[in-house]
C-alpha positions as CSV (number, residue, x, y, z in Angstrom):
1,X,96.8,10.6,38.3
2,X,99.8,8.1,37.1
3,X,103.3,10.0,36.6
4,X,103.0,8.6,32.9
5,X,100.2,10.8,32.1
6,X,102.4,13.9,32.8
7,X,104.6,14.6,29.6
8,X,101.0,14.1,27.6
9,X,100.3,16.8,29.7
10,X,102.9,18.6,29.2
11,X,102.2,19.0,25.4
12,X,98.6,19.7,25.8
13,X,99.7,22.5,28.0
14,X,102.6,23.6,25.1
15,X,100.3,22.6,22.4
16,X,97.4,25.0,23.8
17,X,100.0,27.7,24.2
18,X,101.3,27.5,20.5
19,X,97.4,27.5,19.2
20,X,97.4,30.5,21.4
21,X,100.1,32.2,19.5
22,X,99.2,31.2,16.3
23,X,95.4,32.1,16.5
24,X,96.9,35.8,17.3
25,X,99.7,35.8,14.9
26,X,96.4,35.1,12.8
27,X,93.9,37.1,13.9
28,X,95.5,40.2,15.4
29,X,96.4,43.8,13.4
30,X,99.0,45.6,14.1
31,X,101.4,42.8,14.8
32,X,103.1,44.7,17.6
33,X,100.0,43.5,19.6
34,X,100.3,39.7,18.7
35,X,102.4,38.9,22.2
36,X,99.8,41.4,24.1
37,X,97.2,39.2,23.2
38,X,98.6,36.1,24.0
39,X,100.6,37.1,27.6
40,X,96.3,37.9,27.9
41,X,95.3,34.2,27.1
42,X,98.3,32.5,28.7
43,X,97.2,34.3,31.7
44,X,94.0,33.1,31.3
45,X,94.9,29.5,31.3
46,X,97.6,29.8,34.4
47,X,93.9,31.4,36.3
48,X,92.2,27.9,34.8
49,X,95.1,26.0,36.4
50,X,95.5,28.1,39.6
51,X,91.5,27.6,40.2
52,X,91.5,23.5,39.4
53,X,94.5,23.9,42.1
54,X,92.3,25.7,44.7
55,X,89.1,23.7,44.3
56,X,91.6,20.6,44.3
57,X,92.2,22.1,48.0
58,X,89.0,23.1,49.1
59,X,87.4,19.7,48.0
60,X,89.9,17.0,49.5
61,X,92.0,19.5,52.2
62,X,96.0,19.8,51.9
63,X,95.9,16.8,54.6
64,X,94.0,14.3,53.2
65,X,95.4,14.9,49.7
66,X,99.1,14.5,50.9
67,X,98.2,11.2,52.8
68,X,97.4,9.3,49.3
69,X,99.5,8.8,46.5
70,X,96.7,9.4,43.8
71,X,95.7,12.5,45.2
72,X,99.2,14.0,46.1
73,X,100.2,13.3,42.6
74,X,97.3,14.9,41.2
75,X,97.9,17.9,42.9
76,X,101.8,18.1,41.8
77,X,101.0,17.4,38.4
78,X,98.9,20.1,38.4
79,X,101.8,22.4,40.3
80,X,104.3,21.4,37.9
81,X,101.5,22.0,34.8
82,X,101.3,25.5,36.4
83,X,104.7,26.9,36.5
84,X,105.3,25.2,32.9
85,X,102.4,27.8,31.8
86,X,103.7,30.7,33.6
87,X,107.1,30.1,32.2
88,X,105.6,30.4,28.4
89,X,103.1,33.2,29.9
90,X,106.5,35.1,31.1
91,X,108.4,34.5,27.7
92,X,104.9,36.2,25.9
93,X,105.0,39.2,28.7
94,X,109.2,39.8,27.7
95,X,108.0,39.4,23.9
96,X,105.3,41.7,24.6
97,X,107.6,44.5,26.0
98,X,110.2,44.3,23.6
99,X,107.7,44.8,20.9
100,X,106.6,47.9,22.6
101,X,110.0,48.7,22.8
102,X,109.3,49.3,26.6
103,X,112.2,47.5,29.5
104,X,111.6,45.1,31.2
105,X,112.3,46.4,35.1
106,X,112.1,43.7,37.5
107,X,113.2,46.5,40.5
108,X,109.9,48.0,40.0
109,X,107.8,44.9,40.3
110,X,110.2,43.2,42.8
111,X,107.2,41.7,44.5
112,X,106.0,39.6,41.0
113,X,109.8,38.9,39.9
114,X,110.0,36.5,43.5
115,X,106.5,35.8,42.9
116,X,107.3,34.2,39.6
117,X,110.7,32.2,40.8
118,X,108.4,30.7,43.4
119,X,105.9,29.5,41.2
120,X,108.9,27.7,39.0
121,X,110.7,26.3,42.1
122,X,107.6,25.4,44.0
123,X,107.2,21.8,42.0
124,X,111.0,20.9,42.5
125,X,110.0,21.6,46.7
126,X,107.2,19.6,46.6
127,X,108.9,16.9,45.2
128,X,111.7,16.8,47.3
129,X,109.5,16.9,50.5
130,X,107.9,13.5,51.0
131,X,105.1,14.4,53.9
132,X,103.6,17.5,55.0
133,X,104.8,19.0,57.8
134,X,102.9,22.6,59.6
135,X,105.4,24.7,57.5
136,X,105.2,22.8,54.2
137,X,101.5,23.2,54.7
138,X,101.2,27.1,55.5
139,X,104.1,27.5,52.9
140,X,101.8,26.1,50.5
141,X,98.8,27.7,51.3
142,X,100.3,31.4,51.1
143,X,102.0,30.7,48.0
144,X,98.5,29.7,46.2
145,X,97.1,32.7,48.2
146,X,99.5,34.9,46.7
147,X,99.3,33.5,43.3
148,X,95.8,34.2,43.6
149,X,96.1,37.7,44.6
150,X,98.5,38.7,41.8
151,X,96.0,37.0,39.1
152,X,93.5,38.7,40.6
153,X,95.2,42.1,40.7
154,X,96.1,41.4,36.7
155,X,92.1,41.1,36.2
156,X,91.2,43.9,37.8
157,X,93.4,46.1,35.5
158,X,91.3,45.3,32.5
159,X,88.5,47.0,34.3
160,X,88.0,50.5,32.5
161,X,85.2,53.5,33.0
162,X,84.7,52.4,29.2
163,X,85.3,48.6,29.5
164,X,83.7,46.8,32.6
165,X,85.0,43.7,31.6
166,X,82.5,42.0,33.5
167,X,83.9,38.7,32.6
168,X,87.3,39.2,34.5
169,X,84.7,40.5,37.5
170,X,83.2,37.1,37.1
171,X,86.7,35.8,37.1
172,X,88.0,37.4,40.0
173,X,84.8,36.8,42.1
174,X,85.3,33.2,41.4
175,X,89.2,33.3,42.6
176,X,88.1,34.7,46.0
177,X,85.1,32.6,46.3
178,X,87.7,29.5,45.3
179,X,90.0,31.1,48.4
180,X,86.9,31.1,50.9
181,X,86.5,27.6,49.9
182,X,90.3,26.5,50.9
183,X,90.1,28.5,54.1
184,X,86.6,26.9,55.0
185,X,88.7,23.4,53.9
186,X,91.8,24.5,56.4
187,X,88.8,25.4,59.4
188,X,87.3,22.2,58.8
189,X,90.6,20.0,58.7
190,X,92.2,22.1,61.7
191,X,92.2,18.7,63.8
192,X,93.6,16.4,61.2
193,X,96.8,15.3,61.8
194,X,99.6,15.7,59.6
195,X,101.0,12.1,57.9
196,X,104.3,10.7,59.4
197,X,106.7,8.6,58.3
198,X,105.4,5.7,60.2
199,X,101.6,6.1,58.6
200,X,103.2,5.8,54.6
């Protein structure tokens, strides 16, 4: 994916987030429920980008996209296209809250609060680390893993006695199947070198 692709991207990834709010500024009674509905659907499109992320993984392995340039940017395009939604999803969560009139305490979900830096610093480290190295590579791996787990987890609570929402079961299913994928990826590519220096 060439670099210059990445500020289109950008917008598409704003754009789709605006038509988000706007379709629900349109659409949705009371209006106290407008930045519920899309901190849902933002959500919804940072699962999208967290699953192209994983299959991205589980098709090429972390090794053999980090030894070409094509592939490595690809993959922190799609990192930095990530934490750019999760920052707007974040902004429609503390909308969301206030409108309840409900505080936002970050000491009760301390877990999510680092959770969430990560996902906004983790471009800036992979672009400062030019190979991969064993603890880039696990570092990496349980950050997606994690991710994962706390999209998954966010799912599950629309799950009701009254509301299966069998369409965020689908969802998660998918996620963990996605997860099984990577893992089967890092079993297979367990005696692949990483790149050095004097390979690039």
């Amino acid at each position: 994916m060439k670099k210059f692709k990445l500020p289109l991207l950008i917008t598409v990834i704003v754009g789709l987030n605006a038509l988000i709010y706007f379709r629900a500024a349109a659409t949705i009674e009371p209006s106290e429920l407008i930045f519920a509905e899309c901190a849902r659907n933002s959500g919804r499109t940072a699962a999208a980008l967290n699953l192209v992320i994983l299959l991205l993984i589980g098709y090429f392995g972390l090794k053999a996209i980090y030894k070409k340039e094509r592939t490595k940017s690809t993959f922190q395009t799609f990192m930095i296209l990530f934490a750019i939604n999760h920052l707007i999803h974040f902004f429609f969560v503390y909308q969301n809250f206030k409108s309840q009139f409900v505080e936002l305490d970050i000491s009760h979900n301390l877990h999510g609060f680092i959770t969430f830096i990560l996902i906004l610093v983790f471009p800036i480290i992979l672009m400062i680390s030019k190979n991969l190295n064993k603890f880039l590579y696990a570092f990496i791996l349980l950050h997606l893993f994690n991710v994962t787990y706390f999209i998954s987890i966010s799912f599950y609570s629309r799950v009701k006695p009254v509301d299966p929402a069998y369409l965020h079961q689908i969802g998660i299913l998918i996620m963990m199947l996605a997860v099984l994928y990577v893992l089967y990826r890092v079993f297979l590519g367990r005696s692949v070198n990483f790149i050095s220096d004097n390979e690039r």
